[in-house]
N, C-alpha and C positions, 0 to 999 in steps of 0.2 A: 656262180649259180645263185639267184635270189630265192629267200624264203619268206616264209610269213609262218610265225605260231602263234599261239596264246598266251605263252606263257614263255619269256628267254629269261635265263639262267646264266649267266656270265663269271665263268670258275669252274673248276671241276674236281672243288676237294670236297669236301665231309657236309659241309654249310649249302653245298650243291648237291648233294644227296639228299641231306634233311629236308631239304626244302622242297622238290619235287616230291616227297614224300608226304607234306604238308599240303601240297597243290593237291593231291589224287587223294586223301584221305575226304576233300573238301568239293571237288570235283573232279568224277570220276573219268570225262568224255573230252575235256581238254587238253591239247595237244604243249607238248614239253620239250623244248630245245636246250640242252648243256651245252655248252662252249667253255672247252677249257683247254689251255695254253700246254699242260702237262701230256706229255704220250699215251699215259695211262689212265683207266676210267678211275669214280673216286675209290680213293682207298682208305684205310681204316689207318689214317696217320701216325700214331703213337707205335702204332706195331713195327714201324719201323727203326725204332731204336728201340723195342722192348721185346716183341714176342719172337720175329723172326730171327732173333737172335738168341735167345734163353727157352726154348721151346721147339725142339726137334722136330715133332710134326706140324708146325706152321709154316706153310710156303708160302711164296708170293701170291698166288691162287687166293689163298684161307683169306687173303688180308683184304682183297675188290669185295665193295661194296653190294654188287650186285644190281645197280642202282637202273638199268634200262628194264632189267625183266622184272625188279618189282613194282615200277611205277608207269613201263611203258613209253617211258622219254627216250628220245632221239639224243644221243653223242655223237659233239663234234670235238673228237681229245687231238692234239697237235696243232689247235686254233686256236688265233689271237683276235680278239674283237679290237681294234685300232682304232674305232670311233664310235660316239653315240650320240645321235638329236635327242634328245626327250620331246622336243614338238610336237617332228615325225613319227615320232614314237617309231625309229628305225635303226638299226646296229653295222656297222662297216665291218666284214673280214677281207683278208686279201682273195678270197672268191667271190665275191659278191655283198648283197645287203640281205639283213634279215628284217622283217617288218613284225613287231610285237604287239599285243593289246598290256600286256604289264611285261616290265624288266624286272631282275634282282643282279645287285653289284654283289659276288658271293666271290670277288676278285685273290683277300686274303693276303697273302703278306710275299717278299723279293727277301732272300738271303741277305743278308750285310756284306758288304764286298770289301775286304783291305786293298787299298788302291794298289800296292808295293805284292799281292798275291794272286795272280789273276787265277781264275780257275781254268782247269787244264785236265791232262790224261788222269795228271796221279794227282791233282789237288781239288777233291771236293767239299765242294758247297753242299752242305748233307740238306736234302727237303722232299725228296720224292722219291716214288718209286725206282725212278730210274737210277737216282743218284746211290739208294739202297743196291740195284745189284752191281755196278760197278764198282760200289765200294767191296762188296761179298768177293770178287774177281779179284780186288787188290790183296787184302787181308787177308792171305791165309796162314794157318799154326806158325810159328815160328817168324813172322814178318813182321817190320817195325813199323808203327803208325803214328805219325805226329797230331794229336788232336788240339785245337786251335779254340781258347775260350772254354769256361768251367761254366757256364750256367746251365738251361734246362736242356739244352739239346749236347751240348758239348761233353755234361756229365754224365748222360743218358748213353751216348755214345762211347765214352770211354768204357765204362762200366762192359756194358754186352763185346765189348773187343777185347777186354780183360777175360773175359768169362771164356772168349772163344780160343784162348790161346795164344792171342795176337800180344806182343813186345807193347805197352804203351807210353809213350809220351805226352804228358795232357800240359798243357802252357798257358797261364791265364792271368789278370792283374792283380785279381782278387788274393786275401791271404790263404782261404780254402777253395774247394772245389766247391759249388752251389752259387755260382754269379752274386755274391754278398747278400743273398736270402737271410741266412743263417744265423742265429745268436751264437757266440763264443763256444757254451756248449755243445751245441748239436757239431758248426763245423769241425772243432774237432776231432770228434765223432768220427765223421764223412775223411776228413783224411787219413785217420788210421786208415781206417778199411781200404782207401785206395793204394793205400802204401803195402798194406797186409797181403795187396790182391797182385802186388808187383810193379802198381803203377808209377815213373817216374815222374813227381811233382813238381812242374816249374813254375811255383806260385809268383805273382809278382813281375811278373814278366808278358814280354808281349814278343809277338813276329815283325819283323821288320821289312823282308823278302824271300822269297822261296825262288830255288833255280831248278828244274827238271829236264831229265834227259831220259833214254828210253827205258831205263832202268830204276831210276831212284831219282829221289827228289833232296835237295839240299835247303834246309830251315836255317837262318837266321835272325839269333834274335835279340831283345835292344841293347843288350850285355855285350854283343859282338859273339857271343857262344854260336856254334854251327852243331846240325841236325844231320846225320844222314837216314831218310828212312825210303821206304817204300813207296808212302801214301802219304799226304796231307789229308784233313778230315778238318772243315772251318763250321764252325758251329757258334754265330754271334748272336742268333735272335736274327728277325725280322724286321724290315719297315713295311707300313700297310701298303699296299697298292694300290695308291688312288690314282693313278694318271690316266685312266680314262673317263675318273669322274671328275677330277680338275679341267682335264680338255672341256668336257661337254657343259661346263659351271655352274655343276654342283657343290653345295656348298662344305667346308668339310670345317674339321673341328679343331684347337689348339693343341689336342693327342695324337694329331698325325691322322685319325681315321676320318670315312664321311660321316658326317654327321646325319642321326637319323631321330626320328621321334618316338615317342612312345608304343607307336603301331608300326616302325622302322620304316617306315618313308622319309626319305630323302627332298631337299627342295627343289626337287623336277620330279614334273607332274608323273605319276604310273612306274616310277622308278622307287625301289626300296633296297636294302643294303643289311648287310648280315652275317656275321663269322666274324674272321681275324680284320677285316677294314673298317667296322662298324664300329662309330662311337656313339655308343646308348644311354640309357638312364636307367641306371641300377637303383632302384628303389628304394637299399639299404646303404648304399654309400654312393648315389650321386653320376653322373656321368664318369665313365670309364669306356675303355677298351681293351678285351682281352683275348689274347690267343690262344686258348686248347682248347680239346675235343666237346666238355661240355658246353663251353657258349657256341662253339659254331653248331653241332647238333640242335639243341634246344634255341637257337635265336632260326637258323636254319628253318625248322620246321615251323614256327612262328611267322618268320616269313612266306612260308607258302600259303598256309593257310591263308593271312591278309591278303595276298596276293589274288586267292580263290575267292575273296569276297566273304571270307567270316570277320567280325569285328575282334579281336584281339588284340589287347596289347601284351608287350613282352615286359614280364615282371620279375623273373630270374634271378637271382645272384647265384655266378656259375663257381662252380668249384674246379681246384686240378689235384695233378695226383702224380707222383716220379716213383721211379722203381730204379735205385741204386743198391746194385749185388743184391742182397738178401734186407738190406734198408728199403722204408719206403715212404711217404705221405702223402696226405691228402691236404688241401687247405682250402680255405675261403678267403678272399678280399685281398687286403695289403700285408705282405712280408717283406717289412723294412725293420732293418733292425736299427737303425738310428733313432726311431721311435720308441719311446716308453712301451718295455719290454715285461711281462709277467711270465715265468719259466715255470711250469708245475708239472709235478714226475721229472724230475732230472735224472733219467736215468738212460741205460744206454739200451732198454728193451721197451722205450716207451716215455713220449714228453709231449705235451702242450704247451706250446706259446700264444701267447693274445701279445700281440699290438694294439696300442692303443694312442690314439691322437686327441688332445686335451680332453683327456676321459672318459674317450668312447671309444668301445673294440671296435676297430674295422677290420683285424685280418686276424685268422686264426690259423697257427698249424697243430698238425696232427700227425704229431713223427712216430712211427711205427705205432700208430691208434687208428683202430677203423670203427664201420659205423656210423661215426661223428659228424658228420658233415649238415647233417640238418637242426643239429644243435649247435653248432659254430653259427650257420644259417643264421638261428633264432638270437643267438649271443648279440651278432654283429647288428640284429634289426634295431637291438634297445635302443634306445637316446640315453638310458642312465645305468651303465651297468651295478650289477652288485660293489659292494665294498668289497668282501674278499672271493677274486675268480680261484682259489686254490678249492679242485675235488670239483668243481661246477663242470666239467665235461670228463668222465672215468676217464683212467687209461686202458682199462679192457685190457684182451690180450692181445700181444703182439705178432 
């Protein structure tokens, strides 16, 4: 079946909800097509490693965006867009063609796949809604879960399975859990608590191949140790998904995402790009790409708008935020801790770290501190920070 809108939309996560949201805020009478690969409309991503698990009255329901009846757009969810002209200004699915006056690539990011792990019954690639309730199906009280990888989603994940009763196993290279975020003190922080909460740590360690049958699944890993659990749960992080803006050649960036400009146009004509594929220019620290909920929301709706014909450019630096057990943070910019590190409140209800690269903060965290985030903001804008950052953002309460 051929279409024609005014506006296609290509993704169907959060960056594809803001944006159409951006579009009808801008113009009200213009028609809205989502194309998105996932079963499910968008969803409010993070809840699936946070609320629908630490929060009794949140169901899968509470978490959809709502996104056709507040803006009126047409979903197409269990669609692959397979090609795109920018010439034509036209879209390939395996029904047909869509005919656009503007695109947005709100495409977003493919799981990490261990070549020796395929995904299977009982071995998920944790990213979607759907993979949330098959996982809920595996994991119940008393059942063993192999979690694969300690960074944001792996730790995220472990945590809410702890909480729920679930046996876990979390396995990962790093020496703590937080994918090597962490300074010395905080990770060990984060292990107590994972250790306090039951969780078996196999720090240092990787998976090698997993074997399943209809019952349980068998983890080994590069020690030669074996796993017997229920579920796999692979939590590696993302790569963007640019393969249909490579096809179509557009151009993309040395971070893996497409690259976009100021106003997030991409270099094919009527096409612009936005969420977890978009490599931008962060104002305060320079071209990046980044994946959670506030750059895809807030680049998202930026994107529509320009789409609708307002001038904007997107000037952002976006923040994120993890909720482990009763731990939590917020942060701005770069957490590397092989960079020149400042620790202030070392404590374990409350700590600031700044990064800082030949002299200038670029990343801030805000471990069990809230509020803070638009003074990290203001920190990371300087070119010359203060001489002493010690008490320069409270630690509030925790």
């Amino acid at each position: 079946m051929d279409r024609r809108t005014d506006y296609l939309v290509v993704g169907g996560g959060m960056a594809a909800d803001a944006a159409a949201r951006g579009i009808r805020d801008v113009d009200p009478d213009g028609t809205i097509l989502i194309v998105g690969a996932d079963e499910d409309p968008p969803v409010r991503r993070p809840a699936l490693s946070k609320d629908l698990w630490t929060d009794d009255d949140t169901t899968p329901t509470d978490v959809l965006l709502g996104t056709a009846d507040a803006t009126g757009a047409t979903l197409l969810t269990g669609t692959e867009v397979t090609g795109l002209d920018p010439d034509a200004h036209q879209a390939t699915t395996a029904s047909g063609t869509i005919a656009y006056r503007v695109a947005l690539l709100a495409t977003g990011g493919r799981p990490r796949v261990l070549d020796d792990v395929p995904p299977g019954d009982r071995v998920v690639y944790f990213r979607t809604l759907a993979d949330y309730r098959r996982l809920r199906r595996l994991a119940q009280r008393g059942s063993h879960v192999v979690v694969v990888g300690g960074g944001y989603i792996g730790s995220e994940v472990t945590a809410a399975l702890a909480q729920n009763g679930v046996d876990v196993t979390m396995v990962f290279p790093e020496d703590a859990p937080g994918g090597g975020r962490f300074v010395p003190e905080i990770a060990d922080q984060v292990s107590r608590r994972y250790a306090d909460a039951g969780v078996d740590l196999r720090q240092g360690r990787t998976v090698t191949s997993t074997m399943s049958d209809d019952d349980e699944v068998t983890v080994t890993l590069d020690d030669g140790t074996t796993l017997t659990a229920t579920a796999v749960v692979v939590g590696l992080g993302v790569t963007p998904d640019t393969s249909l803006a490579e096809a179509a050649g557009i151009a993309l960036c040395d971070d893996g995402g497409v690259l976009v400009d100021e106003h997030l146009r991409t270099s094919a004509p009527d096409v612009l790009a936005a969420g977890d594929v978009a490599s931008f220019v962060d104002p305060r620290l320079g071209r990046r790409r980044v994946e959670h909920e506030d750059n895809a929301t807030t680049m998202g709706e930026a994107a529509g708008r320009v789409m609708a014909g307002e001038d904007v450019a997107y000037q952002h630096t976006p923040f994120f935020y993890s909720d482990l057990f009763d731990l939590g943070y917020e942060a701005v910019g770069r957490l590397d801790p092989t960079l020149e590190t400042v620790v202030d409140h070392p404590t374990d209800d409350g700590t600031v770290v700044y990064h800082l690269d030949d002299g200038r903060v670029v990343g801030v965290l805000l471990w069990n501190v809230w509020d803070s985030v638009d003074a990290a903001r203001d920190l990371v804008a300087r070119p010359d920070p203060p001489d002493d950052l010690t008490g320069l953002i409270p630690k509030g309460d925790a």
